[in-house]
C-alpha positions in Angstrom: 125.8 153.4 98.8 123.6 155.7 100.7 124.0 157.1 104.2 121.9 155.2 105.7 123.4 152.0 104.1 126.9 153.1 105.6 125.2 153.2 109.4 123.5 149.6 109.5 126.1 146.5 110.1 123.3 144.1 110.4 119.7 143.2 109.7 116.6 141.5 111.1 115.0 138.7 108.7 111.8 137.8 109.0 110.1 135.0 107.2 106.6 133.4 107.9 104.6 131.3 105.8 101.2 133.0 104.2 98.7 131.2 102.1 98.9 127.4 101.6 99.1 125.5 104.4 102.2 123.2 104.3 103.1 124.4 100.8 103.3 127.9 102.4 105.6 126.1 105.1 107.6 124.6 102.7 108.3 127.6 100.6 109.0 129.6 104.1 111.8 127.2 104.7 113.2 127.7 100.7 113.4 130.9 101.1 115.2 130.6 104.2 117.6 128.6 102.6 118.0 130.9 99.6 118.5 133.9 102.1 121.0 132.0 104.3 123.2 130.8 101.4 123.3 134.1 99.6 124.6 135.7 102.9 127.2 133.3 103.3 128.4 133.5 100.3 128.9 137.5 100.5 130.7 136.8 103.9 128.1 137.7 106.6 127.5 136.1 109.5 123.5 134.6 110.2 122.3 133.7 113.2 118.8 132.4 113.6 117.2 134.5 116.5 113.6 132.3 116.3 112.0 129.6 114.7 108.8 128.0 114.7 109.0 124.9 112.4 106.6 122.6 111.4 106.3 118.1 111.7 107.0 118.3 107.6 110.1 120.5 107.6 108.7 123.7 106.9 108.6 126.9 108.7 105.7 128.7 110.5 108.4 132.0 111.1 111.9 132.3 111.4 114.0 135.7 112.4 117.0 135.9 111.1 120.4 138.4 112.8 122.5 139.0 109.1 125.5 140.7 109.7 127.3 142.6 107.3 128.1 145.6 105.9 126.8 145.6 103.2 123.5 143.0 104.2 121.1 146.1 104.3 121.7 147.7 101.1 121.7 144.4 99.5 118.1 143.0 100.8 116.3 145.9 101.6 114.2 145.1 98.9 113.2 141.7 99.7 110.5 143.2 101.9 107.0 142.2 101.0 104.6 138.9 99.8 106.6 136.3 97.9 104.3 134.2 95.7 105.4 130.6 94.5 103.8 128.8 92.2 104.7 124.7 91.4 103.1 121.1 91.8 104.0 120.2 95.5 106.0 116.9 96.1 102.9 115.6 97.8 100.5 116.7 94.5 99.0 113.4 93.3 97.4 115.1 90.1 100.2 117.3 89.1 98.3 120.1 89.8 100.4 123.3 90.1 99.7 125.2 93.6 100.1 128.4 94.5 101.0 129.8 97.6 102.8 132.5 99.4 105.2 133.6 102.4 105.7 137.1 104.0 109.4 138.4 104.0 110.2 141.9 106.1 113.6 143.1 106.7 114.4 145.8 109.5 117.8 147.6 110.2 119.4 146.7 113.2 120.4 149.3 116.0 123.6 149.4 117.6 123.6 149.3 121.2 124.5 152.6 121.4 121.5 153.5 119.7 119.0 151.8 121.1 119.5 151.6 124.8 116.3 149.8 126.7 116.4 150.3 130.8 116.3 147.6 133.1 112.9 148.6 134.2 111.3 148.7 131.0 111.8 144.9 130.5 109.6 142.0 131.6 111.9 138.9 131.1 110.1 135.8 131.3 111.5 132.1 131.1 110.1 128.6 129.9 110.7 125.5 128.1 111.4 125.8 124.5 109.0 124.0 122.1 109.2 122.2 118.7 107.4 120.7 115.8 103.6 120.4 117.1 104.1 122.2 120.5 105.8 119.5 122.0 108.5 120.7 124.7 111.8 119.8 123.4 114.1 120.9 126.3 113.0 120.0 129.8 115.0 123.4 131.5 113.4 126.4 131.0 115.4 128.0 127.8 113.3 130.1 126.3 113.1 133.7 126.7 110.0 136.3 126.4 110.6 139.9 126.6 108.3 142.1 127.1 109.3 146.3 126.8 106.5 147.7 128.7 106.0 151.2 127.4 105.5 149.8 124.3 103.9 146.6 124.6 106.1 145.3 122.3 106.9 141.7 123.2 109.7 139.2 121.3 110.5 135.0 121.7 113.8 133.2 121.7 114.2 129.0 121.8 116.5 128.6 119.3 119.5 128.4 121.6 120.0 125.8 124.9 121.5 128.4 126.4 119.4 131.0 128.4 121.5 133.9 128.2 122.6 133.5 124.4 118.2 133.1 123.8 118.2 136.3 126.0 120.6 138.2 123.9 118.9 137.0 120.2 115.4 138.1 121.9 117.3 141.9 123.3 118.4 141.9 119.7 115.0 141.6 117.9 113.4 143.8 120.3 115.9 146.7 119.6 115.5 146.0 116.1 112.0 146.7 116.9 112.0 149.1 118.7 114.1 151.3 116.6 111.5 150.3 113.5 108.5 151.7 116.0 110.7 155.1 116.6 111.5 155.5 113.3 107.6 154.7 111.9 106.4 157.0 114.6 108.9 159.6 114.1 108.0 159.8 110.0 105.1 159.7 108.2 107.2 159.3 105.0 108.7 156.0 106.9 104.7 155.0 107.9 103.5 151.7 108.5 107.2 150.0 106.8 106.8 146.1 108.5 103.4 145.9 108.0 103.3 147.3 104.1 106.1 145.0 103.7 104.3 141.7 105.1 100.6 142.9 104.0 98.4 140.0 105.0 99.9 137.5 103.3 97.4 137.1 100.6 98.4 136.0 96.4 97.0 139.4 95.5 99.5 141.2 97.7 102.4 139.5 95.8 106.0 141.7 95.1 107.6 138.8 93.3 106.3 135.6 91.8 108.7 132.3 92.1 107.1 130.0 88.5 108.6 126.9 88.9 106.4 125.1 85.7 108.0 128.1 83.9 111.5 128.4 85.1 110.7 132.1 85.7 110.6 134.7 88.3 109.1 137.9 88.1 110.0 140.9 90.2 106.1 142.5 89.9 107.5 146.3 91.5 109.7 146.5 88.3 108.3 144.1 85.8 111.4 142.6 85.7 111.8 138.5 84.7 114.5 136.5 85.5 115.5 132.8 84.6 117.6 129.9 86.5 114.8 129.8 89.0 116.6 126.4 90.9 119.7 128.3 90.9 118.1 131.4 92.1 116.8 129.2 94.7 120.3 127.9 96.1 121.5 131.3 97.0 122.4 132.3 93.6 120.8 135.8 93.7 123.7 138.2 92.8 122.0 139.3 89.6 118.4 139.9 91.0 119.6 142.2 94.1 121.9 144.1 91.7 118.6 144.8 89.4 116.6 145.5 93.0 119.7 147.9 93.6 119.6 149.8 90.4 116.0 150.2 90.2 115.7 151.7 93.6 112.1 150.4 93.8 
């Protein structure tokens, strides 16, 4: 494990859907599931921070808190455009669809290192929202921050309480903030979220999930790997220990 492994005890997880409409959705939320259920089955706790889901039980975005040890070293390189390919349920034809979702993952500061003033925060509350922009809690729940010297600005719903949404949003914002230090700080570091989520297009693809095919392909290593459903489920041991070794 390397040095910087040994300091990070938890992670931010972003995923948002790309290219594809619903199908994008859809594959957001699979990945959220495959994420989820590999954490818990190392042992580490996940708690969903934000989510913006969609009427067919998709995902627009979802940020994910991972807590572990070990959680950084292990999904470090799950950064980047995920590109799935397979005939949607609602596929008529049996046409196979492609379509893609964005992943980015970002270290998580400890308080100590990341300490944000009072006076540098706008807080701002409203009603959370759900599926189709509906409001889905008549109290005002939700929480905006907004750290003015940077402009940086994060979004909490997912709890009913307001000061557990407060204290996912302070989360995400130090994890942001410490990714803005850090990519300021280092032009080795440079531009890491955004070359990790690129724009979300099929040509900007790190890995390819091929359903038809029962394959997927780790582009960054040229690397193939089999049990695709499996994989899928939270099953990823032997993938992130090949990610591991490769040091891509």
């Amino acid at each position: 494990m390397t040095e910087e492994a040994k300091t990070i005890n938890a992670i931010i997880l972003e995923i948002r859907a790309g290219v594809g409409g619903d199908e994008a959705a859809l594959f957001a939320s699979d990945l959220l599931r495959m994420y989820t259920r590999y954490s818990q089955n190392q042992g580490w706790g996940v708690t969903v921070l934000h989510s913006n889901p969609t009427e067919l039980g998709g995902i627009k975005e979802i940020i994910l808190e991972i807590k572990g040890s070990e959680a950084y070293n292990s999904l470090k390189y799950e950064g980047g455009v995920h590109r799935i390919q397979r005939i949607p349920k609602t596929e008529k034809a049996g046409r196979v669809h492609t379509s893609t979702a964005t992943v980015a993952v970002l270290a998580k500061p400890d308080a100590a290192q990341m300490n944000i003033r009072p006076a540098d925060l706008r807080v701002d509350y409203c009603k959370a929202s759900g599926p189709g922009g509906q409001y889905v809690n008549k109290r005002m729940s939700a929480v905006r921050l907004t750290h003015i010297p940077s402009g940086l600005v994060v979004y909490s719903q997912t709890e009913r309480s307001l000061i557990q949404n407060k204290e996912s949003a302070m989360s995400l914002l130090q994890a942001r903030l410490l990714e803005k230090q850090e990519r300021d700080a280092s032009a080795k570091f440079g531009d890491a979220r955004n070359s990790q989520i690129g724009t979300g297009s099929r040509e900007e693809k790190i890995r390819t999930y091929n359903f038809p095919q029962d394959r997927l392909t780790d582009h960054r290593i040229n690397k193939n790997f089999h049990d695709i459903e499996k994989i899928m489920e939270g099953r990823m041991e032997k993938v992130v220990e090949t990610m591991k070794k490769s040091g891509v």
